[in-house]
N, C-alpha and C positions, 0 to 999 in steps of 0.2 A: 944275578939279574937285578938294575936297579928301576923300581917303580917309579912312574910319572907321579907327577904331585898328584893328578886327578882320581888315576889309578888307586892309589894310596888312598886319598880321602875315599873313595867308594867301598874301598875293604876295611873299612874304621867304622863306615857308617852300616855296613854291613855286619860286620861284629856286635854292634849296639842293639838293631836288630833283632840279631838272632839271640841274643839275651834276653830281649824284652818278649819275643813272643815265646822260647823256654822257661818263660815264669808260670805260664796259664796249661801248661802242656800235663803234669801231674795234674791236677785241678781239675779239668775237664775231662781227663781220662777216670778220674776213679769216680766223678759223676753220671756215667754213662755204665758201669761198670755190672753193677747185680742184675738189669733188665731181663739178658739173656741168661743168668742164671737161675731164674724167679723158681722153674721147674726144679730142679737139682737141688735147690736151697729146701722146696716142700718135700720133695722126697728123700733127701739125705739128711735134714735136721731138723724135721719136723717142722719147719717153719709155716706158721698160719699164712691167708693172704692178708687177713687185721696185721699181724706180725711185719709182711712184707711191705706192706705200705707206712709201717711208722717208720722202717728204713731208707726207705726215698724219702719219704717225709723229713726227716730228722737232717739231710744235709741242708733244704729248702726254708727248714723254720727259720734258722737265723737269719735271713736274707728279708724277714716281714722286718724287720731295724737297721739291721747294720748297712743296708741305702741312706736311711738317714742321718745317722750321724758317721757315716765311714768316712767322707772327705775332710770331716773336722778332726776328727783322731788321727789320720792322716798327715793332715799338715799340722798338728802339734807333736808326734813324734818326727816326722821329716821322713824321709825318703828310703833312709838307710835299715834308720831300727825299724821302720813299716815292713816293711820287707822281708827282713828276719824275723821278727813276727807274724807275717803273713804265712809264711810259706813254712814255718816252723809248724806253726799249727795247724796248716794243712798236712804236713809230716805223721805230724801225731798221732792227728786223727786215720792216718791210714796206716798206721801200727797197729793201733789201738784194733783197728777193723781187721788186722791180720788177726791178730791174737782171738778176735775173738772165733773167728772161721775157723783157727786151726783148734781150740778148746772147745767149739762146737757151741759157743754163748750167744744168743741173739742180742742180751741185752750188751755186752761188750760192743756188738755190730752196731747197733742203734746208737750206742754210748760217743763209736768211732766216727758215725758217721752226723752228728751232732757237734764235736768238734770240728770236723771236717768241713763243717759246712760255714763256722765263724768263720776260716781266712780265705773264702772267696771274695768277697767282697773288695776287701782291701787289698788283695794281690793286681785284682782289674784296676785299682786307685796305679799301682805301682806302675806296671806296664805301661799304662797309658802314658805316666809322669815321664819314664825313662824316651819315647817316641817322640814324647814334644820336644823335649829337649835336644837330642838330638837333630832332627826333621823339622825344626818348626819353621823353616822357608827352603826345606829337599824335599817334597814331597809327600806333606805330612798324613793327606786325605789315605795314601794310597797306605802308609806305612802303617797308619790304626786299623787300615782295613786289615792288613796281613796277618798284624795281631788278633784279630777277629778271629779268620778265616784258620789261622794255628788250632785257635780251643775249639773250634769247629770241627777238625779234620782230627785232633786228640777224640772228643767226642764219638765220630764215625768210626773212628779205627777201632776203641773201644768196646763199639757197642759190635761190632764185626769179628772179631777176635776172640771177646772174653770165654764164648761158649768152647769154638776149636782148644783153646787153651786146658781147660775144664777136665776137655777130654783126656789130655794127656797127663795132666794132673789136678784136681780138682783144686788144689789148693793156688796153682800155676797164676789164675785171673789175680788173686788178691797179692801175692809176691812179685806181681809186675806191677801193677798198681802203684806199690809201694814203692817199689825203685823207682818206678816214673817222679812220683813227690820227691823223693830223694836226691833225682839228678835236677828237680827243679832247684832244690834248698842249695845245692850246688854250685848251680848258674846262677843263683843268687849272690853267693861268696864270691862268685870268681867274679861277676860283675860288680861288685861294692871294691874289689881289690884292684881291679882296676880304672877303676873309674874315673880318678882324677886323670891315667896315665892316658888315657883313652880321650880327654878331652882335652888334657893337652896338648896333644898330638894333634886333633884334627884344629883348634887355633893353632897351632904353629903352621899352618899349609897355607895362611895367607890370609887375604881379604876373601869376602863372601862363604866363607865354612866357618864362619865364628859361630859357637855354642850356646844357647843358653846357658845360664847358669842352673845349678839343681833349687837353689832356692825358688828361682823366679822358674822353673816349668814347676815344680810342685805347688807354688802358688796359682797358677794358671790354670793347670788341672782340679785341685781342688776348690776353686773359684767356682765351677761348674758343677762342684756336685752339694755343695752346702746347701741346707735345707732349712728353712725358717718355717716354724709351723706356725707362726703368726700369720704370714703371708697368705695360706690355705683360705682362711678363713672368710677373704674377701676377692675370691678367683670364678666367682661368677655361675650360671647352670651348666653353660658348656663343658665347661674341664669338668664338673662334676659328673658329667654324662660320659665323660672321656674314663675318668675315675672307676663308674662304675661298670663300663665296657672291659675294662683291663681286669677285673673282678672273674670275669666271661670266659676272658683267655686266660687266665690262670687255670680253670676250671677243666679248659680243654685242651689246653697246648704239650705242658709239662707233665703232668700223672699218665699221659697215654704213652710216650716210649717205652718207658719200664715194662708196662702190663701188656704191653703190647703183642711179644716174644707166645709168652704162655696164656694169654688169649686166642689167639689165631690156632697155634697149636694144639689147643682142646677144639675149637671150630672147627677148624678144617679136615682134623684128625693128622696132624705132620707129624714129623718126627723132631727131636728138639734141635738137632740143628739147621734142620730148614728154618724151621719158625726162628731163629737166631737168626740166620742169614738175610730173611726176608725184612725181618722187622729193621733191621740196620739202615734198611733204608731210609727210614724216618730221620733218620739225623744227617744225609748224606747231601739232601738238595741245599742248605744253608751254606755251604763251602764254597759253592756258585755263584748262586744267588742273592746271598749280600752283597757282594762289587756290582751285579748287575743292576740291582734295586737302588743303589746307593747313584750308579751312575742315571739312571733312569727319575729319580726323581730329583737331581743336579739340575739334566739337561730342561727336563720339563717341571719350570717355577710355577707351580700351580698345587695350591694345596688340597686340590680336586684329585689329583692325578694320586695322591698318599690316601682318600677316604675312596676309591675308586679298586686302590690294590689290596686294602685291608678287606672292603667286600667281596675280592677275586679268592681274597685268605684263604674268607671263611666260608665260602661256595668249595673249595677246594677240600676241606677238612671236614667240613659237613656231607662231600661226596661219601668220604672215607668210611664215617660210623655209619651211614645210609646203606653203602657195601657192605660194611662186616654186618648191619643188626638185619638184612634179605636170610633168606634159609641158606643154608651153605650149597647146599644140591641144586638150588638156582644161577650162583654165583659161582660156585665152582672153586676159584681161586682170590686169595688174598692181595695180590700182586697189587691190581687197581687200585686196590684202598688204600696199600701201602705209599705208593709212585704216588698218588694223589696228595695224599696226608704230607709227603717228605715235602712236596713241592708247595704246598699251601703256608708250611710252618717256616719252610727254607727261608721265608724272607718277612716275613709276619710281623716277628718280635723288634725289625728293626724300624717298621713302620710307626709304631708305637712310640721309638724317640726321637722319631724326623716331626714327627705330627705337633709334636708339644711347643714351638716354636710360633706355630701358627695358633694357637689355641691361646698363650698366655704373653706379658712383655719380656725378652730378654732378661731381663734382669730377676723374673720368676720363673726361668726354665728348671735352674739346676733343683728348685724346690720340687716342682713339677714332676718332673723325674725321678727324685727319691721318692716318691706320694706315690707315685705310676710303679714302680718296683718291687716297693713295700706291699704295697695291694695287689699285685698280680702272684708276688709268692704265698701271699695268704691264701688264698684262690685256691692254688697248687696243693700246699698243704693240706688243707681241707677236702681239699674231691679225691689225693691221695689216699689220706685217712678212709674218707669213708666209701672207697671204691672197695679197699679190701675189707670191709663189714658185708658188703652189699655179695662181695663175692665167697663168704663164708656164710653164708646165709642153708644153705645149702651142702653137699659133699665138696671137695675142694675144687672149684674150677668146673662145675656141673654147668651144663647146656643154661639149663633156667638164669640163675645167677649172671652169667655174660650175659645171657641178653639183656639181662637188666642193667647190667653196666653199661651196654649200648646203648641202649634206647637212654639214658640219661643222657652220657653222654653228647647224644644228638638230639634229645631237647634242649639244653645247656646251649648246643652249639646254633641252634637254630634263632635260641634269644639273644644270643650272641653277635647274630646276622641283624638281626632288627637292631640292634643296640649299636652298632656301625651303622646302620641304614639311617636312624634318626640322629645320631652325633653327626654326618654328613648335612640332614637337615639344616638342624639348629644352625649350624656352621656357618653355614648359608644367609640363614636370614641374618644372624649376627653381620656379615660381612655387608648385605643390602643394607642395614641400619646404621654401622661404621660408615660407607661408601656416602649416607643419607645428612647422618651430622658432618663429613669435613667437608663434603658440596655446599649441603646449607650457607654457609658465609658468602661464594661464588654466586651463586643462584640468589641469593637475599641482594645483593651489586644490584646484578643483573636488572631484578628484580624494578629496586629503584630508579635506577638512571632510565629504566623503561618506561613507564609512569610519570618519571619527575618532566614537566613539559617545559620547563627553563632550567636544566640543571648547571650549577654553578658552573662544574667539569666534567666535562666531556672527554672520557678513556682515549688517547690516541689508539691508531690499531696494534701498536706497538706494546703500551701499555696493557690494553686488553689482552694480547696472547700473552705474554706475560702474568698475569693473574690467572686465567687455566691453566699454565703453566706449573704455576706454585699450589694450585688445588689440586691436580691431580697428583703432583709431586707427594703431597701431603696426604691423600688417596692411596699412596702406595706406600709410605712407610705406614700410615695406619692400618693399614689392613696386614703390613708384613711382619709388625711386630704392635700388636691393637695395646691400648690401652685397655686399663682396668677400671672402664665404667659401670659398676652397677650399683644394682638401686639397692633401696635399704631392704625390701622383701628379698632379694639376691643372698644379700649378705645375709640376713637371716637362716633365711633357707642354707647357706654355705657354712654358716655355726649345726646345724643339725646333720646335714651331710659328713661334717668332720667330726663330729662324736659315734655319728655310725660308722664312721670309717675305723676309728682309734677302738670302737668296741668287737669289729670284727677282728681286728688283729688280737684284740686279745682276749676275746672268744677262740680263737686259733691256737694261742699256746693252755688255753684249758681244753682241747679238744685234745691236744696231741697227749699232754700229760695224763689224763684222766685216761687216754686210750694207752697209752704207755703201763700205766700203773694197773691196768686190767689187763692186758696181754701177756705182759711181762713180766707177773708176779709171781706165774708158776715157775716159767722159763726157768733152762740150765743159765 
């Protein structure tokens, strides 16, 4: 049978595809992976909940940096060796985490999952590079989305599975894990080996399926994630308030899937693999709900409509800890807090880098966003850490103890809501003052020629609508991409903000290490 050209080109660009969202598929899966173990891990290797939280912690630490300088290491090795690095190390690190489950070492686990956690960063550099180039006038919105929506659906599968697996062999969750990494490093190779053949082919089909080149989407892509921390320093109260929101949700987004399993579990009184089954939900509404969010705030251009769904977030997720921290004998069931929680987070994290556009100029996004990523895994790390303190406080997993991880939790989450409630503020009035200076010139016209009682020139009507014309014109790129006007107490105040920011992340790796070298000093 022989293919039409178009036919052809679709199954070329489908193969590219399916390369690029196989990069993130290990990755995501063996980050989702110990949650529904968390039980099994305390009762079969002793493992503390201190202990269990420096293991989620420990894939997350690396992620307080390597946002910031990942797109520049990126495009100074290039595309190829990125890649083979990336996913190499993510390999490692899920050996390393075998070995230490089957030798029964926590610290081997921590050690795996530590390495583990360098090559996510730049494998999401990779994927993305590979989409543009391919896609970069087939579809491209739809095709990053799928990439999304893959480590998304690896995530839920993960967290849905690892316990049923467990069962049949306890070792089963981390030797699938491991293959997963494995067939990513794979589809690594076979996509570097063919990739010239792959782009050649789809230029040879004619006009309009020309390819990028790999240099110019890798520059493309990492154009958007470079980060000047010079730039910080004079971005104003807004994003600083954006900044310290994203602190909020680290606090409450990420440390609760993990804990969530063996949480409920001691709550409710279930059995482990209800509480497995149930908690999966948490990770299940994002598979959805990122195309929907993504088209929803496309269609409606208003950056009202993104500080409007971040409040819906955190109303949603605050339901959740408000459900589980009620008596259980009131509540009954887990279910609502779960369905709530899945659907608040489902589409949260991506609200976070629609928003930053509107907040700072184009040309200081991709800074923005390493600063927004850096600070929100610090977040994570930290309430990971000291969730499992909070829950050793106590026998392991004792009544008292959760509920004190809830009730944190849901004052966290509550400051969290006011901290969105007021960045929508601010926003606001910033926008009334933008809206106030590029009128002012219009209105100053007006102003004159209204007053002037012989003015030289008199606006035809032509003239005049033409001049509102170019002020509102001027109205709507400043406010769609503002300028960076602030005053010298701004910047000042954005020099102290940026030391507080630079000393929480490194407060962060003396938290994890200090709490490493006490946990895991006795450890096998």
């Amino acid at each position: 049978m022989v293919l039409s050209g178009v036919t052809r080109v679709t199954l070329l660009r489908a193969l590219a595809l399916l390369c690029a969202c196989s990069l993130s598929i290990g990755g995501h899966f063996g980050l989702n992976l110990l949650g529904p173990l968390k039980s099994q891990l305390l009762r079969e290797k002793g493992t503390s909940n201190a202990q269990f939280g420096l293991l989620i912690s420990a894939s997350a630490l690396n992620s307080t940096w390597t946002p910031l300088v990942g797109g520049l290491l990126t495009a100074r090795l290039g595309t190829a060796l990125s890649s083979i690095v990336a996913t190499s190390i993510i390999l490692t690190g899920q050996v390393v985490l075998l070995i230490g489950d089957l030798w029964g070492s926590v610290r081997l686990m921590v050690l795996g999952m530590f390495i583990f956690g360098l090559g996510i960063s730049p494998i999401a550099v990779v994927q993305e590079t590979i989409i543009v180039r391919y896609f970069k006038d087939h579809g491209l919105g739809l095709s990053l989305a799928l990439g999304l929506v893959a480590g998304k659906t690896a995530s839920f599968v993960s967290a849905r599975i690892s316990f049923p697996l467990s069962q049949w062999n306890q070792h089963a969750p981390f030797f699938l894990s491991t293959f997963l990494a494995g067939f990513s490093f794979l589809v690594n190779l076979f996509y570097l080996w063919y990739n010239n053949w792959l782009a050649s082919q789809l230029g040879s089909e004619g006009e309009g399926v020309d390819t990028m080149s790999e240099t110019d989407a890798l520059h493309k892509v990492t154009a958007k994630k470079k980060v000047r921390l010079k730039d910080l320093l004079s971005m104003g109260d807004v994003f600083w308030l954006y900044i310290g929101v994203n602190i909020f949700c680290g606090f409450i987004w990420m440390p609760f899937p993990p804990l969530a399993p063996n949480v409920i579990q001691n709550r409710f009184r279930l059995d482990e693999g209800r509480a497995a089954e149930e908690s999966s939900i948490l990770l299940a509404g994002s598979i959805f709900l990122y195309p929907i969010c993504g088209y929803i705030t496309d269609v409606i251009k208003k950056r009202s409509i993104v500080h409007k769904l971040l409040l819906l977030s955190s109303i949603l997720t605050m339901f959740c800890y408000g459900w589980l921290a009620l008596p259980p004998s009131f509540t009954g069931s887990p279910l609502p807090a779960m369905i709530s929680f899945g659907l608040g987070i489902g589409f949260s994290p991506l609200l976070l880098v629609i928003i930053v556009p509107h907040l700072v100029p184009l040309q200081y996004v991709s800074t923005a966003l390493g600063a927004h990523k850096s600070i929100e895994s610090s977040g994570s790390v930290t309430m990971q850490t000291v969730a499992g303190y909070i829950l050793d406080t106590k026998s392991h997993t004792s009544d008292s103890s959760i509920q004190k991880v809830l009730n944190t939790f849901l004052t966290l989450n509550i400051i969290q809501f006011v901290g969105v409630y007021l960045l929508m503020l601010f926003d606001r009035a910033r926008k009334r003052r933008l809206l106030k200076q590029v009128r002012a010139p219009v209105e100053e016209y007006e102003a004159l020629a209204a007053n002037e009682e012989q003015p030289e020139h008199e606006p035809s009507p032509d003239e005049s609508h033409e001049l509102h014309a170019v002020g509102e014109n001027h109205s709507s790129r400043a406010l769609d991409a503002p300028e960076l006007v602030v005053t010298p107490a701004e910047r000042s105040r954005g020099k102290v903000f940026f030391i507080m920011s630079a000393c929480t992340i490194f407060a962060t790796w003396i938290l994890f290490f200090a709490s490493a070298g006490l946990e895991l000093r006795g450890s096998k």
